[in-house]
C-alpha positions, 0 to 999 in steps of 0.5 A: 556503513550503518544507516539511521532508520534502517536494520544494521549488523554491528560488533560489540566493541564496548560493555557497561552496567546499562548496556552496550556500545555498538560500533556505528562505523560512520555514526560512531559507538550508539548505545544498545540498552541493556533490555535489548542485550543478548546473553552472554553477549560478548566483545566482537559479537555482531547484533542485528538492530535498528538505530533511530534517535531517542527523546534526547535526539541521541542515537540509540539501537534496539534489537525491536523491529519497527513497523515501519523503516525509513524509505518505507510506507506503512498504516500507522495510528495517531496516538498524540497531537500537539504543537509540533504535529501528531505522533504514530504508534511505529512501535518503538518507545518514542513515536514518529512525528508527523509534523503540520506542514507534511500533513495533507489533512489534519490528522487525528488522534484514532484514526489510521494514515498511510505515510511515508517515512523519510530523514528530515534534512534540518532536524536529521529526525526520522520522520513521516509524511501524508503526502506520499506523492513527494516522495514516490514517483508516479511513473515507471518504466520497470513495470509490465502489463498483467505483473503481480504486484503488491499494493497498499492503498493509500488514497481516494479520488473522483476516478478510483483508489490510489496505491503504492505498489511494492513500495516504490511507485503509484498507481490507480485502480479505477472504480470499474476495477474495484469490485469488491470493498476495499479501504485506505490502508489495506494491503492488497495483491493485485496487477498492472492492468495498463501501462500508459505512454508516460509510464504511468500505471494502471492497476486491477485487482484480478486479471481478465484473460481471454479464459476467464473472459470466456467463462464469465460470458457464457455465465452471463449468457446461462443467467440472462435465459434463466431469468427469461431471456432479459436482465436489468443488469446493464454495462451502466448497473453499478459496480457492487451489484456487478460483482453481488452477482457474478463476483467480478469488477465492472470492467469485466462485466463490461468486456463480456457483454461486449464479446456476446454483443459482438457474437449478436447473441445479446441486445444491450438497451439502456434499462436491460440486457436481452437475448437476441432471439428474444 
């Protein structure tokens, strides 16, 4: 069955002077432009192709791939606003709209967005949207803790970064997780750091096990003695100077400094971290 806005296998069954026709199955025979015609293209041969509509809101296939496919998220550029909405560049002839009331902002002619692509059921247009958590669920019960995923970071709140992770769900890197500069639209590896009870899913950007955790706090250790037996570098010091220094999330940090409290051999203060025998 071929599927509009999806990479489709289908046979020539017809060739004309602008091009050919292509059997559709259940969207009948769909016009592939004769600039997008292999050669020596014959009857019976089977092309690969994208089928969307064209600015005739005809069904037309291109041998092109998209940048993005319906069903898919992607950072894509507003290239035009009008009336209708705005368009982005998805790399085909025609844009993909984003009509006003799937915006969740205003968007702006420039700038990049995160969207989701889906088939309007009253225009059965392919269409985008900004407001990926109507479509993407927030939970899921596929995902295990420390499981590398695939991320694509889409939105900011007071807690952290929003992602999509590999394609299908969301989740949260919160800013003691982030220890590094990261940015909406970037596609990043990171892990399923915790999966709540609901199923929701936390996310980290580098995994802390008991290894790594043991060699950040013996560098923690080497770094307070050198800097004669106290920093100012506390579980409250902020996160991008956490990581200037030992190149880790705050969260890490804070788990290390825990392990050598623990062990009595720092002191943590308010204004500085010292040795114990200080």
């Amino acid at each position: 069955m071929a599927q509009l806005g999806q990479l489709n296998t289908l046979s020539v069954v017809k060739k004309l002077d602008f091009g050919i026709y292509l059997d559709g199955d259940n969207l009948g025979e769909i016009l592939l432009p004769n600039r997008y015609v292999p050669q020596n293209c014959s009857i019976g041969d089977q092309i690969e192709v994208f089928i969307y509509l064209d600015s005739e809101d005809l069904l037309i296939a291109t041998t092109e791939t998209p940048k993005a496919m319906v069903g898919e998220c992607a950072y894509l550029e507003v290239i035009a606003v009008n009336q209708v909405g705005a368009f982005l560049d998805w790399g085909l002839p025609k844009d993909l709209l984003v009509p006003f009331s799937e915006q969740q902002k205003p968007l702006e002619v420039g700038q990049s967005y995160v969207v989701y692509l889906y088939i309007d059921d009253a225009s059965e247009r392919i269409t985008a949207s900004t407001q990926l958590d109507k479509f993407l669920p927030d939970a899921s019960p596929y995902y295990k803790e420390q499981q590398q995923v695939d991320l694509l970071v889409y939105g900011r709140t007071d807690l952290g970064y929003k992602a999509v992770i590999n394609g299908v769900v969301t989740g949260l890197i919160f800013n003691s997780d982030v220890f590094k500069p990261i940015h909406i639209g970037q596609a990043i590896k990171g892990y399923i750091k915790h999966v709540r009870e609901d199923k929701k899913l936390d996310l980290c950007l580098q995994l802390v096990n008991r290894e790594a955790l043991d060699a950040l706090s013996e560098q923690i250790l080497t770094f307070i003695k050198q800097q004669g037996g106290s920093i100012t570098l506390t579980d409250k010091s902020p996160p991008e100077d956490i990581n200037k220094q030992f190149g880790v999330s705050k969260s890490s940090y804070k788990k290390a400094l825990g392990k050598l409290y623990k062990k009595r051999l720092i002191v943590i203060e308010k204004q500085k971290v010292s040795l114990a025998n200080g």
